[in-house]
C-alpha positions as CSV (number, residue, x, y, z in Angstrom):
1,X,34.6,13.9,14.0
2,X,32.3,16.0,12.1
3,X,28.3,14.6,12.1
4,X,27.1,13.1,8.9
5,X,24.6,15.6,7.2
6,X,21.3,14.1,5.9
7,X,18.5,15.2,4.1
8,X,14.6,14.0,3.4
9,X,14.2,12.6,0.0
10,X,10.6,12.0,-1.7
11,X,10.5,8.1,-3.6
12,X,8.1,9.5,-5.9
13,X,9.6,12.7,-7.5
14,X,12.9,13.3,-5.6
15,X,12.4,16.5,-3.8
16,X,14.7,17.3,-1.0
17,X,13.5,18.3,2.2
18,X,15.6,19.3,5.3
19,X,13.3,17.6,7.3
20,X,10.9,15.4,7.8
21,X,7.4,15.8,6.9
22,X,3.9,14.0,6.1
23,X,3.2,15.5,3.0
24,X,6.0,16.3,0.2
25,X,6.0,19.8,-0.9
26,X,6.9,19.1,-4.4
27,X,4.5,16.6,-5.9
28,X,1.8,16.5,-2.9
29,X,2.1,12.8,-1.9
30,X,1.6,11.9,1.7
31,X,4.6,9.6,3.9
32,X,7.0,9.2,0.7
33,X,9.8,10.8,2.4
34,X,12.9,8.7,3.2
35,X,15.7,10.0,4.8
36,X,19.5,10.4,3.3
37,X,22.7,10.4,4.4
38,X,24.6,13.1,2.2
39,X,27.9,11.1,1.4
40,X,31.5,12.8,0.1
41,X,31.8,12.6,-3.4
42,X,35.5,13.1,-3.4
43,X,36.4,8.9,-3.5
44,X,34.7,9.3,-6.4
45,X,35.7,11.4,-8.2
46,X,39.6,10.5,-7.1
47,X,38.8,6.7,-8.3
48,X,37.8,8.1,-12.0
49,X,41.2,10.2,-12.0
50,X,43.0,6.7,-11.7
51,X,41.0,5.1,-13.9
52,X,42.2,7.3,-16.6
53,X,38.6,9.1,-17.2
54,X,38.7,12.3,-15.2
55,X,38.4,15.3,-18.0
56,X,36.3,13.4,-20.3
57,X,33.3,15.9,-19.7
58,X,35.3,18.8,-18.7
59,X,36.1,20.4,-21.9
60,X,33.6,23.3,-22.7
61,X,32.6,24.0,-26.3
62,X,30.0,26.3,-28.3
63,X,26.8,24.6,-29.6
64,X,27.9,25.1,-33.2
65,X,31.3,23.4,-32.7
66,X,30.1,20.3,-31.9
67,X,30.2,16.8,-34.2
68,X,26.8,15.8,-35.6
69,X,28.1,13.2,-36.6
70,X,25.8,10.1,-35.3
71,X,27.3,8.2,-32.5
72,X,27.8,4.7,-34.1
73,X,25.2,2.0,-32.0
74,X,26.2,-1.3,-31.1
75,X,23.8,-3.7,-32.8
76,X,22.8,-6.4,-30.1
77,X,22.6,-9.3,-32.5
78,X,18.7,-9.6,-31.0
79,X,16.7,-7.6,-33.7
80,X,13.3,-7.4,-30.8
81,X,15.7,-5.4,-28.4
82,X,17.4,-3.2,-31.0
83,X,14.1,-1.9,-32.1
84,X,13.0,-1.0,-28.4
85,X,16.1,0.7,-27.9
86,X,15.9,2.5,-31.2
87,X,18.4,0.8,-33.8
88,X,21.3,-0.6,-30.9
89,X,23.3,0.5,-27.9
90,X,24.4,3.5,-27.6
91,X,27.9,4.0,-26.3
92,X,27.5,5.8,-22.9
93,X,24.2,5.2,-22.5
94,X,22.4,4.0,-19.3
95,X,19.4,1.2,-19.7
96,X,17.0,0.3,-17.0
97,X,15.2,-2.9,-17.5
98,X,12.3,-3.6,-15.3
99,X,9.9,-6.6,-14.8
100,X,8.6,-9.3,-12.2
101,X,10.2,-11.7,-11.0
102,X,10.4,-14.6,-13.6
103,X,9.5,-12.5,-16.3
104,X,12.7,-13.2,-18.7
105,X,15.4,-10.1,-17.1
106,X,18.4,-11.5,-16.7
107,X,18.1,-14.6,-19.2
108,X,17.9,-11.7,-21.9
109,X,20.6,-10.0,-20.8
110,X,22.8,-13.0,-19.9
111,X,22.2,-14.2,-23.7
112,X,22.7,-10.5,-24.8
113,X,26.3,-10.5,-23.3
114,X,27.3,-13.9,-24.4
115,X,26.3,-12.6,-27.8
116,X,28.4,-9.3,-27.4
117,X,31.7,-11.2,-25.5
118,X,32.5,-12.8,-29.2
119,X,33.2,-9.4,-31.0
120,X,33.2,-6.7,-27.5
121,X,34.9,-6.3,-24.3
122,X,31.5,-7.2,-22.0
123,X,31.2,-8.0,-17.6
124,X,28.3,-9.0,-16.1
125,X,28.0,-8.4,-12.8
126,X,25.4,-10.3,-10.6
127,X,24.7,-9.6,-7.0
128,X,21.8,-11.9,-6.4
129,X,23.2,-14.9,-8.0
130,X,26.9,-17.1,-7.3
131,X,29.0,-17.2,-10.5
132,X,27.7,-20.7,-10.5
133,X,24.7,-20.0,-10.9
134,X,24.8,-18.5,-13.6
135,X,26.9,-20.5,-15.9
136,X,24.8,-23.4,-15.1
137,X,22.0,-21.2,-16.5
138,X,24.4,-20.2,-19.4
139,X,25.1,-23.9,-19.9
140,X,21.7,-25.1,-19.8
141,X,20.7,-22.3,-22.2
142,X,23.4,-23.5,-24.9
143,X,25.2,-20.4,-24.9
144,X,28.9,-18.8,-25.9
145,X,30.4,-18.5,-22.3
146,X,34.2,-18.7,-23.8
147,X,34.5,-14.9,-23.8
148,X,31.9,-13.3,-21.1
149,X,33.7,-11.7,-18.3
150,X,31.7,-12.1,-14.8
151,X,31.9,-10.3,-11.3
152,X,30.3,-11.2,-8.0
153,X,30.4,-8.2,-6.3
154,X,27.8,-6.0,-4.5
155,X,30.4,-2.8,-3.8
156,X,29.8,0.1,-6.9
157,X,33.6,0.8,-5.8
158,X,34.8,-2.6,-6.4
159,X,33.0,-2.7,-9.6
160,X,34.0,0.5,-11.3
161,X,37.4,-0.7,-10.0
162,X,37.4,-4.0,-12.1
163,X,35.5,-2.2,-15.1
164,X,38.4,0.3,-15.4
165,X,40.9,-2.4,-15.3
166,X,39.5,-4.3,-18.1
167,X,37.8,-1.5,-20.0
168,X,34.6,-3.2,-20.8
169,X,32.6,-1.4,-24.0
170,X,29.1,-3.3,-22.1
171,X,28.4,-3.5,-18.7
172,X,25.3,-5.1,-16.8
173,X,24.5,-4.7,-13.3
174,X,21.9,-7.2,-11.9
175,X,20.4,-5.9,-9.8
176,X,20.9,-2.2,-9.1
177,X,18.6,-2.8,-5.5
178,X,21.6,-5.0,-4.4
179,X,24.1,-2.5,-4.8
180,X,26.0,-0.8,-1.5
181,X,28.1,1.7,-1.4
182,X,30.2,1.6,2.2
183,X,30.3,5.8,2.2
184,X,26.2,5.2,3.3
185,X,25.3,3.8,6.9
186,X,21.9,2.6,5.0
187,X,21.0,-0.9,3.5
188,X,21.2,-2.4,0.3
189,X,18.1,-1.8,-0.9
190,X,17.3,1.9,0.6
191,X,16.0,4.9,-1.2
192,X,19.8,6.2,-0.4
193,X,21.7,3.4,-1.4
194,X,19.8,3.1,-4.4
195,X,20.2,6.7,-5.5
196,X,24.0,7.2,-4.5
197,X,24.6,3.7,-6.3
198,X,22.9,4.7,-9.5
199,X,24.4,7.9,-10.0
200,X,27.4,6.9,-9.1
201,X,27.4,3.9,-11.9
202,X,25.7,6.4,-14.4
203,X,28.8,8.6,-14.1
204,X,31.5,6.3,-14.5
205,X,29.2,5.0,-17.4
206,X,29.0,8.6,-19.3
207,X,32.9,9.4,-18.9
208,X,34.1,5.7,-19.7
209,X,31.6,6.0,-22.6
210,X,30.4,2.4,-21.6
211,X,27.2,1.1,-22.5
212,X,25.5,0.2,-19.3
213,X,22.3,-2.1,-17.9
214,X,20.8,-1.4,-14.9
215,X,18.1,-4.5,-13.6
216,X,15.5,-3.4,-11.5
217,X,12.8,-4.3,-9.5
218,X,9.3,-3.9,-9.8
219,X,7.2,-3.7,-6.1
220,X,3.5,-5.4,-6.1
221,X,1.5,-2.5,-7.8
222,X,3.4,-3.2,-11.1
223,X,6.0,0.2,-10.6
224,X,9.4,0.4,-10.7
225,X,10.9,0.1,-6.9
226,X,12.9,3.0,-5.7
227,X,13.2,6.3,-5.8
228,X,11.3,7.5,-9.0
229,X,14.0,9.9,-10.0
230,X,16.4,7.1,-10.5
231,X,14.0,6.9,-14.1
232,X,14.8,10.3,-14.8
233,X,18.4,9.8,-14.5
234,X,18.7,7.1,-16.5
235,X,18.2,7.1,-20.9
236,X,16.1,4.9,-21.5
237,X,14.1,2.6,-19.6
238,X,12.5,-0.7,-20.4
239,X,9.4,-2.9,-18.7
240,X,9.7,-6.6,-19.5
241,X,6.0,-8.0,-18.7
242,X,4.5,-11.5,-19.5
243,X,1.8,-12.9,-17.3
244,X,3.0,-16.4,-15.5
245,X,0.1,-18.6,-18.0
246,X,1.7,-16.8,-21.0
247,X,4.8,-17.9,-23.0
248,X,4.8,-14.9,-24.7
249,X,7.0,-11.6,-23.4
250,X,6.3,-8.6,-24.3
251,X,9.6,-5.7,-23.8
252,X,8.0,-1.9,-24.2
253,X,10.2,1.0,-23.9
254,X,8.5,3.6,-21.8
255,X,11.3,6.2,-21.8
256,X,14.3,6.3,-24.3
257,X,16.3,9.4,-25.7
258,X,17.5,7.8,-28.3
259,X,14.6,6.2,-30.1
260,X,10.7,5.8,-30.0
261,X,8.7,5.6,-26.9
262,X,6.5,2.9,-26.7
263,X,7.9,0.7,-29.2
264,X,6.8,-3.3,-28.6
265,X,9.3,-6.2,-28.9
266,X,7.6,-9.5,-28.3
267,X,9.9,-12.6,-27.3
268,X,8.6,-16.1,-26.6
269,X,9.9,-18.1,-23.4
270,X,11.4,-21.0,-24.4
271,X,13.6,-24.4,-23.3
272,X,16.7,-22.5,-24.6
273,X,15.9,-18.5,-23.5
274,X,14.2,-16.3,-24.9
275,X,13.2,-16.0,-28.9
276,X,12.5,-13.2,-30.8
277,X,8.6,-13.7,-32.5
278,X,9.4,-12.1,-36.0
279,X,5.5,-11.8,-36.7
280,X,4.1,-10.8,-33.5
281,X,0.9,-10.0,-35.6
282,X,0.1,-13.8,-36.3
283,X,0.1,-14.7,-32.8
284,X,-2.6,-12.7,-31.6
285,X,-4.5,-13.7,-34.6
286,X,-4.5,-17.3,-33.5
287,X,-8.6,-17.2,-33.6
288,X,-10.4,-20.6,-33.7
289,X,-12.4,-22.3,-36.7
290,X,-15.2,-20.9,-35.5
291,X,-15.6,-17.3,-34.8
292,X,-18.3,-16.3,-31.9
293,X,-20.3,-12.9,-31.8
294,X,-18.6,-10.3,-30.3
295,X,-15.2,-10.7,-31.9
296,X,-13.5,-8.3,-33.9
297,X,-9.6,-7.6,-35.2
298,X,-8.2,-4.2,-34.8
299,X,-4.9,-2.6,-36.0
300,X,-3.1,-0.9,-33.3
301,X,0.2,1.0,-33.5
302,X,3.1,-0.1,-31.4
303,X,5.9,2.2,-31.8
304,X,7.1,2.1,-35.7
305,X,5.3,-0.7,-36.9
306,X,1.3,-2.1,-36.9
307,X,0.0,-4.5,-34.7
308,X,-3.0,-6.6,-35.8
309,X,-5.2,-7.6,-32.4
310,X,-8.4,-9.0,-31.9
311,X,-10.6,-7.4,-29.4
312,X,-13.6,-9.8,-28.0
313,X,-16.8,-8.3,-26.4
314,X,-19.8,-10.1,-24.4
315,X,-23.0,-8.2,-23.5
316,X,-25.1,-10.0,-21.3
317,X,-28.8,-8.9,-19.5
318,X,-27.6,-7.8,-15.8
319,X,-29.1,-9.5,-12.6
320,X,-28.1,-6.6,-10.9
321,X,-29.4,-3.4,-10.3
322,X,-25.8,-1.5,-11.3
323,X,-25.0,-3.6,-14.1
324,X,-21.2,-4.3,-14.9
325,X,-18.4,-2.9,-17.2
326,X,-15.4,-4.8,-17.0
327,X,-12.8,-4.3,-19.8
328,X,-9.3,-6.5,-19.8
329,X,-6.8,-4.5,-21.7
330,X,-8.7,-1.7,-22.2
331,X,-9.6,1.8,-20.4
332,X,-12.8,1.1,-18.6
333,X,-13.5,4.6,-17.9
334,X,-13.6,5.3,-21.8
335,X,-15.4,1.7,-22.7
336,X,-18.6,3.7,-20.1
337,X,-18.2,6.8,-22.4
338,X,-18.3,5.1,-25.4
339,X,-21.5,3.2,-24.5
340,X,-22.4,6.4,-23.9
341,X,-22.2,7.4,-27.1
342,X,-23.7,4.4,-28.9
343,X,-26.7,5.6,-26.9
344,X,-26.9,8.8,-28.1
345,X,-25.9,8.7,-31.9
346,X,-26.1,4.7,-32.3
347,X,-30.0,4.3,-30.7
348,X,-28.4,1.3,-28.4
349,X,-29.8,1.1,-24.6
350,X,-27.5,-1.1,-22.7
351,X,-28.1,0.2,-19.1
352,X,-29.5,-2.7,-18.2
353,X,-26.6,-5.3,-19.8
354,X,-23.3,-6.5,-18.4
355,X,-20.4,-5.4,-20.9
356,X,-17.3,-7.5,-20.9
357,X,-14.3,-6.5,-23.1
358,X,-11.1,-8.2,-24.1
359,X,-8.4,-7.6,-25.7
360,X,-6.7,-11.4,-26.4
361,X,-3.3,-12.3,-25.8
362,X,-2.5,-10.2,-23.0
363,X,-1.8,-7.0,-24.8
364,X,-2.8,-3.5,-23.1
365,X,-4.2,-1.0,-25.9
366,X,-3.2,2.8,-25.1
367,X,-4.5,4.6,-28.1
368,X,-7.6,5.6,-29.1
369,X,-7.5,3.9,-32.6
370,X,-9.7,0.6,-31.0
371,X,-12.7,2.9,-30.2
372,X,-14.6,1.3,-33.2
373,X,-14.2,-1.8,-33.3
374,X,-14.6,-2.4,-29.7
375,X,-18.4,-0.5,-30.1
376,X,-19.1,-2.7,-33.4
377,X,-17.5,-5.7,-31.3
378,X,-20.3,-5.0,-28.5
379,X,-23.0,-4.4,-31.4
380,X,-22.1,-7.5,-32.5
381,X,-22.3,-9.2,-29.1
382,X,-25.6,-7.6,-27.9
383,X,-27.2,-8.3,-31.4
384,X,-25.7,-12.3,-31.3
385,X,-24.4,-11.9,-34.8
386,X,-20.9,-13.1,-36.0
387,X,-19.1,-10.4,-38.0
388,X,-17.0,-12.1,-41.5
389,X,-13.9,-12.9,-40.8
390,X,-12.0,-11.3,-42.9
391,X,-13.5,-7.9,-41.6
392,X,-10.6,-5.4,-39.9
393,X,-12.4,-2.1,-38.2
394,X,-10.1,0.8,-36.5
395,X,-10.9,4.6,-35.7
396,X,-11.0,7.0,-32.7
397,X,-14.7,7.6,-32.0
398,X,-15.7,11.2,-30.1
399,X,-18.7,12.2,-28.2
400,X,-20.7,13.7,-30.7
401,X,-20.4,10.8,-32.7
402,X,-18.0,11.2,-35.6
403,X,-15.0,8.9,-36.7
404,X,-11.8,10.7,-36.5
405,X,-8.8,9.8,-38.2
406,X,-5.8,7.9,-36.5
407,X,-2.4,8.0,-37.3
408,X,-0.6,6.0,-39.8
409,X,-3.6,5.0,-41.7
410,X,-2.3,3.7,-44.9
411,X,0.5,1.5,-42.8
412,X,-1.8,-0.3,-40.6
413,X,-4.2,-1.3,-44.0
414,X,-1.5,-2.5,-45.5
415,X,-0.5,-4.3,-42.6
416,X,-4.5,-6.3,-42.6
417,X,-4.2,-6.7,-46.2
418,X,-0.8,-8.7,-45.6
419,X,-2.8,-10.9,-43.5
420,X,-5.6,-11.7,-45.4
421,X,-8.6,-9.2,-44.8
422,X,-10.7,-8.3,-47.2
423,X,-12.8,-5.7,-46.1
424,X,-11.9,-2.8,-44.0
425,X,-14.5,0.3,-41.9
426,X,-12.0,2.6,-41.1
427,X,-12.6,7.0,-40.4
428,X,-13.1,8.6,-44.0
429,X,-10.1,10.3,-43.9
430,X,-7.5,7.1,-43.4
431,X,-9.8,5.7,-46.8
432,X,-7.0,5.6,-49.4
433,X,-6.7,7.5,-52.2
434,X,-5.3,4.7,-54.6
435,X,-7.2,1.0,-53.9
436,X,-5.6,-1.8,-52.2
437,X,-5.5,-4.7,-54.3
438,X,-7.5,-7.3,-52.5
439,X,-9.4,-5.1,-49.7
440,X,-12.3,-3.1,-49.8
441,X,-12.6,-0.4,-47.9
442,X,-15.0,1.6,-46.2
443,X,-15.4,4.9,-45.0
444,X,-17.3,6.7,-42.3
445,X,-17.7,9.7,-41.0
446,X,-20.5,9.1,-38.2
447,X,-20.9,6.2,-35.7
448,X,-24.4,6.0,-37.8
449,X,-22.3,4.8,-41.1
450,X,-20.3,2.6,-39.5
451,X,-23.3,0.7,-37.9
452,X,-24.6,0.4,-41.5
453,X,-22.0,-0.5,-42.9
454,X,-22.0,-3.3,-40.7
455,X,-25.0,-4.5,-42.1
456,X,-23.9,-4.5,-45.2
């Protein structure tokens, strides 16, 4: 009997090695390799052939012979989750959805696929939970479970089995970590198992032109768990967060082929699943009565649409010699060069204050369009006066001082005027040419201009 080869695989970028070493020589990163037993692909490969797909991708043809045609998407009756995935499903297409535990995973998808049963061929297939289980859930949820096909199974053979039987256009697997194939001596669970299992499933998935869900698990730093090329193999990858105090979910595509990256879907937890927030704007904007120094609403972009935000500031005198800077949703290292620069070009000392920055209701700003209103936000703060209310500030801010322009200018004004603001400080060259009916706005050039047009 011939000895099982193996190989050294890397969890952070997939490199192989033939053996094992303390430092991967791909990416650099020290005690990431895990080692792999090389399995025959042939069961494969012969299970396909009698399921009626082998040949699907064997045909060879030029570039210019090829349909352009648009593949037609399978809307998922939840209007959140067809905008993170770019207009639908797309048939053949592999999704990852990641996300702590309790975050919301598999009560989406479980309402997904009871959506999808009524007019598609659909099978779930859970490995961590008893069929039982999950109907009780489906039941206590008040769902369509008349129609939804369900597997208990942990073998990928089994499954693929069953899924070429019935010939199911939607297929989710929860959880891909649980998933064994018998041709590895490894665990569930393994760098191996998961990688094997995975592309395995991704195969069957691209020549039974299924649409496939992959769940996955997320370890205690926040990251996907697994190999990390198991995100490059997959289209398009989604991270369900939502803190355990927050009702509010929040379902941001951080890879996808076939749409935007980045784009936000917000869903609030309730008693019967999850619900899709049609104005996720209004939330955040839940300010009280009474509005302290230091607060100040922004207009972030999120994908294809505006997001209006309020960002909250606090600058206190330090009773320590290092004073503090501690931002919640923000970049700290750029909050310390922006202080920086309302030194230099704004006449501000604050080495000796504590600076504390917020971004409320949980949500994590990425782009550089909140640099002004966090500084005017921590003006306001240190100066202990209370902007108007109806006062929306956005702009990227550089070191020497000047406002440059962001992105979708004219969108995200719109967007505040929707909502009731009024009065707008935004880069010179996002100042429209044609007036907004109801808002005034404001244009700077230099961190100097928008400081007096604060006072204004």
């Amino acid at each position: 009997m011939a000895k099982p080869k193996s190989a050294y695989v890397c969890n952070d970028c997939g490199a192989e090695h033939s053996q094992w070493q303390g430092q991967c020589a791909a990416c650099g990163a020290w005690n990431t390799l895990s080692r792999v037993s090389l399995g025959n692909a042939a069961p494969a490969a012969a299970e396909f052939k009698r399921g009626g797909y082998a040949g699907a991708l064997a045909s060879v043809q030029t570039l210019a012979n090829i349909s352009l045609d648009e593949a037609p998407r399978i809307a998922t009756s939840i209007g959140e989750l067809d905008r993170v995935l770019g207009g639908g499903l797309v048939p053949g297409s592999v999704v990852l959805i990641g996300g702590n535990p309790g975050a919301g995973k598999s009560t989406l998808l479980l309402q997904l696929m009871c959506r999808l049963s009524q007019s598609l061929e659909t099978l779930y297939v859970t490995g961590e939970e008893s069929l039982q289980q999950v109907g009780m859930r489906a039941r206590r949820l008040g769902l369509p479970s008349d129609k939804l096909k369900m597997l208990a199974q942990t073998n990928i053979h089994d499954i693929t089995s069953a899924a070429a039987a019935h010939q199911p256009k939607v297929i989710v697997i929860d959880s891909i970590q649980v998933m064994h194939s018998a041709e590895l001596p490894s665990a569930p669970g393994s760098v191996a198992q998961v990688r094997e299992c995975a592309a395995y499933l991704i195969q069957f998935a691209k020549q039974s032109n299924t649409a496939l869900f992959l769940v996955g698990h997320v370890t205690k730093e926040g990251s996907l768990a697994g190999p990390k090329v198991l995100e490059h193999m997959i289209d398009c990858f989604l991270m369900l967060d939502g803190g355990e105090d927050s009702r509010y979910r929040t379902l941001r595509g951080h890879k996808n082929r076939f749409g935007a990256v980045n784009e936000l879907g917000i869903f609030a937890m309730t008693e019967s699943g999850l619900k899709e927030v049609k104005n996720p704007s209004a939330i955040f904007l839940a300010r009280t009565e009474e509005i302290s120094p230091g607060s100040l609403v922004t207009v972030l972009w999120e994908g294809t649409r505006p997001l209006l935000v309020e960002i909250q500031a606090l600058v206190d005198a330090s009773q320590f010699g290092n004073p503090r800077r501690i931002a919640v949703g923000l970049d700290g290292n750029r909050m310390a060069m922006l202080l920086a620069v309302l030194h230099r070009h704004g006449g501000l000392f604050m080495a000796d204050q504590d600076v504390f920055a917020n971004v409320v209701g949980g949500v994590k700003v990425s782009e550089t369009s909140a640099d002004l209103a966090l500084l005017l936000a921590i003006v306001s703060s240190f100066r202990d006066r209370v902007l108007p209310r109806e006062l929306v500030v956005f702009g990227e801010v550089g070191l020497a001082g000047e406002i440059r322009p962001v992105p979708s200018g004219q969108e995200r004004l719109q967007e505040a005027a929707k909502h009731g603001f009024t009065r707008a400080i935004v880069p010179k060259a996002n100042a429209p040419r044609q007036p907004i009916a109801g808002m005034e706005v404001v244009g700077v050039n230099k961190l100097s201009e928008a400081l007096e047009a604060l006072n204004q």
